[in-house]
N, C-alpha and C positions, 0 to 999 in steps of 0.2 A: 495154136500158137501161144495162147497165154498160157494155158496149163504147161505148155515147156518151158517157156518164161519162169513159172514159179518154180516146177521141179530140177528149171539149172540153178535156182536160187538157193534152193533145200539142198542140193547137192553139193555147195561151194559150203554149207556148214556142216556138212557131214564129213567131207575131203578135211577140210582144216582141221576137226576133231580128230579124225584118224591119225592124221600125219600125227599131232600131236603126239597120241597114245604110242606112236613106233620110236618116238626120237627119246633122248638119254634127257630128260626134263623129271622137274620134280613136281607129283600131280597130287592132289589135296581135293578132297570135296569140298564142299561147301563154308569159304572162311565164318569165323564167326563176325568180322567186321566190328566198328566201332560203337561205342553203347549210343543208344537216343536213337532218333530216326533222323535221315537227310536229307533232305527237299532240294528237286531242281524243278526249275518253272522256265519253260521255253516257247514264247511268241513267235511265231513265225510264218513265213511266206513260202506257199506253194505254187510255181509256175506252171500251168498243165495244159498238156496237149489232150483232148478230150476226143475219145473212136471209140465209135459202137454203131447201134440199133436202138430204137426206141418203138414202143406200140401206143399209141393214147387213145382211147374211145375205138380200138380196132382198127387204128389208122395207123400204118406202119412212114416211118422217120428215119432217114439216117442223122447223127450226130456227130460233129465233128467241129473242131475249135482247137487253132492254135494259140497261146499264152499272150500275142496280143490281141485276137479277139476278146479273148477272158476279160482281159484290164482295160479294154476299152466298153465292153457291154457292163460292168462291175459296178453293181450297187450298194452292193455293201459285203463286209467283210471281217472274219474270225479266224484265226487260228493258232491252237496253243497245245503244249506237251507239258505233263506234269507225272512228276515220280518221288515216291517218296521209299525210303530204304530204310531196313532197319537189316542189318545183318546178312543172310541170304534171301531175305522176300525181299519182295521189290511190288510196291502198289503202284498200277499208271494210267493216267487218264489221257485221254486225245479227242478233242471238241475244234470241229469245222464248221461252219456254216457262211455259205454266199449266196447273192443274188443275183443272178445275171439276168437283168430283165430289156426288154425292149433289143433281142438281138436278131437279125436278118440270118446270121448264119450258125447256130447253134443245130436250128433241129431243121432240116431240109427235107422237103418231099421226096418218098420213095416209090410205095406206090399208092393206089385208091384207089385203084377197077377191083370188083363189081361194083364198089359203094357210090360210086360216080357217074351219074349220065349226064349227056350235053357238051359244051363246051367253056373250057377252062382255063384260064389265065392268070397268072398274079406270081405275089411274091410271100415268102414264106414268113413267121418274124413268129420271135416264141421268149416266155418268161419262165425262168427256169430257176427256182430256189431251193435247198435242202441244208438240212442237220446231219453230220454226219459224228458220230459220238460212240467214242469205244471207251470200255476201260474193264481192268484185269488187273492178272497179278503174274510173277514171273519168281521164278527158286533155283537160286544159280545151283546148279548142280557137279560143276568141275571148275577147277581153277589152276590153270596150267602155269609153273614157273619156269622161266628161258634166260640164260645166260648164267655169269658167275657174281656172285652173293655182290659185287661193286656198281655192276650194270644189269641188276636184273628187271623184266617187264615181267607182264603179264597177259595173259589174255582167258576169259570166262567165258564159260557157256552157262546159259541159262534155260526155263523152262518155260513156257509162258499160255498161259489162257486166260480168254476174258470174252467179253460181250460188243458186240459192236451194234449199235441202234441208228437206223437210216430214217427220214422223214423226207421225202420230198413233195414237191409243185409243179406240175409241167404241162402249160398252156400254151397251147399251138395255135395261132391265128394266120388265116390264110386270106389274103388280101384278092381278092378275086375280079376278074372281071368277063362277062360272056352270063351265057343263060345256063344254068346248071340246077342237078337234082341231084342233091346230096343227104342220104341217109344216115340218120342218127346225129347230123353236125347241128349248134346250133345256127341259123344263118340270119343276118340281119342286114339287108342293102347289100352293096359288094363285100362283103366280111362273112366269113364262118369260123370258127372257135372249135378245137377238140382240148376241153379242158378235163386234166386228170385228177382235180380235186388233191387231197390231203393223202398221201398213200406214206405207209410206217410199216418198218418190218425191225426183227433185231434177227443177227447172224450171232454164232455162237463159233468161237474160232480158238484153233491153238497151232504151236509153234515154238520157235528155240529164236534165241539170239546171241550172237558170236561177237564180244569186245576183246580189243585190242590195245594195250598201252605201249608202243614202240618207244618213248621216253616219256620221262616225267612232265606233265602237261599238254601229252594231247593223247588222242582216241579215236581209233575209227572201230564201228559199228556195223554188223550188219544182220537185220532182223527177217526172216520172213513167218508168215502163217498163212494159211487156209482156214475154211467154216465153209458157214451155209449149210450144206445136207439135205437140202430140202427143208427143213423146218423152218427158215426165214427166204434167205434165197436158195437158188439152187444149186450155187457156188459162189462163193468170192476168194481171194486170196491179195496177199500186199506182200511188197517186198521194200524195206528202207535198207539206204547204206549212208552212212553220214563219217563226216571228220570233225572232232571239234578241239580246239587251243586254247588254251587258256590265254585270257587277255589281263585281267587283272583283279583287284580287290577294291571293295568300296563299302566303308559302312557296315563289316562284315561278311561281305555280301562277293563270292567269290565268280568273276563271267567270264562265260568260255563263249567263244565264237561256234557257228550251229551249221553245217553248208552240206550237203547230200544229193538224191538221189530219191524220188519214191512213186510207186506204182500202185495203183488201188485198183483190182476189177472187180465188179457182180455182176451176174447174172440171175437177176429177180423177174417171176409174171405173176400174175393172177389174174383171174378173173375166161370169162370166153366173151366171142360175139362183141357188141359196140361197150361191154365193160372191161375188152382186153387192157391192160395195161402192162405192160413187159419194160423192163431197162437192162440192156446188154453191153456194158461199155467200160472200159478202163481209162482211167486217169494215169499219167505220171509225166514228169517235170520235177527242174530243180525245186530243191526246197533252202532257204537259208533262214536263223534266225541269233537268234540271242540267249542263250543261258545262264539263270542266276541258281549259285549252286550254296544253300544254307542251311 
């Protein structure tokens, strides 16, 4: 289901490109744009519905979290979008990082036979923190004109690859009560811990991205890529679509408003036996933020 998720997202920018190339429009490679480079810097909030699988110490977890669990287990919190332009390249950064600790329903028992004998009771409760940090570059490659020379938009395709670096945290404490013999956990009084330590991988990913100017002062967007390959995870892929308006000027300082739409999945493992650790899960929820364009 994800993999068609992302290839109906590749397919909505390959359709609009096509259509373009059939219709009576005036097509241009790559403008040359304004001299200097252009910075936007955009803070914002991600609301995510969190599904998948997890493995920690060979202990298999489902995961799951609607957007107000997230903001109610929420310890702390980052998230920001940076791009700087100079012509057809486009440099951009994307740095996430939260902690959702001390949660009852993030990471829930699946199973743990054979690694469990006896009798077992309790309740699940996990701390769950990660970096999530990409950044690349993109080379607009078409640039389609629509309408007559008094009302004319635009819309771009670009090209896009870059590096996306994961770190995460993810300790599973299992509140227990009964007599039990449990292999490889640590156990101390009614408590045992499957802690996955510091686990860090970087995906290498690329992709296109399709903008829209339907009039002067707003934009929608929409981005998708893939990576992974096996050499960091074994797949991930994301898909953004966002709108944004121009609000106003301040100090030179030009903000558009930031409201979307975005999906992140991996599917990362390593390790065998009680050092399995695997994370199989997709993120996506609204995203809104702020844009200063200078």
């Amino acid at each position: 289901m994800r993999s068609a998720a992302f290839a109906c997202g590749l397919s909505i920018l390959m359709a609009c490109s096509a259509h373009a190339d059939g219709v009576s429009t005036a097509i241009s490679s790559a403008k040359p744009g304004p001299s200097g480079w252009q910075f936007n810097f955009t803070p914002y909030g991600w609301l995510t519905w969190v599904d998948g699988n997890a493995t920690v110490r060979g202990r298999d977890f489902s995961v799951q979290q609607n957007p107000g669990q997230v903001l109610s287990d929420l310890e702390g919190v980052w998230m920001s979008y940076m791009e700087a332009k100079r012509g057809a390249i486009t440099l951009f950064s994307d740095v996430i990082y939260a902690d959702i600790g001390n949660s009852s329903s993030f990471a829930r028992s699946h199973t743990f036979t054979p690694h469990i004998n006896g009798s077992v009771g309790g309740a699940v409760r996990s701390d769950y923190s990660f970096w999530i940090v990409e950044a690349g570059f993109m080379y607009e490659t078409n640039r389609y004109k629509w309408g007559n020379s008094s009302a004319e938009t635009d819309t771009t395709l670009d090209l896009l690859m870059g590096l996306r670096y994961w770190h995460q945290d993810l300790d599973v404490n299992l509140s227990l009560a009964g007599n039990a013999n449990i292999d490889g956990l640590v156990v101390s009084g009614a408590g045992a811990w499957a802690r996955s330590g510091s686990v860090s991988w970087v995906d290498l990913f690329m992709g296109a991205r399709l903008t829209h100017t339907p009039t002067p002062g707003h934009e929608l967007a929409l981005r998708g890529d893939f990576g992974g390959f096996g050499w960091g995870s074994q797949f991930t892929w994301q898909l953004i679509g966002t709108y944004s308006a121009y609000l106003g000027s301040h100090s030179g300082i030009d903000f558009n408003s930031y409201v979307g739409y975005k999906a992140l999945s991996v599917d990362y493992d390593q390790g065998v036996g009680h050092r399995r650790y695997e994370f199989d899960v997709i993120q996506h929820g609204p995203v809104i933020g702020l844009t200063g364009k200078f």
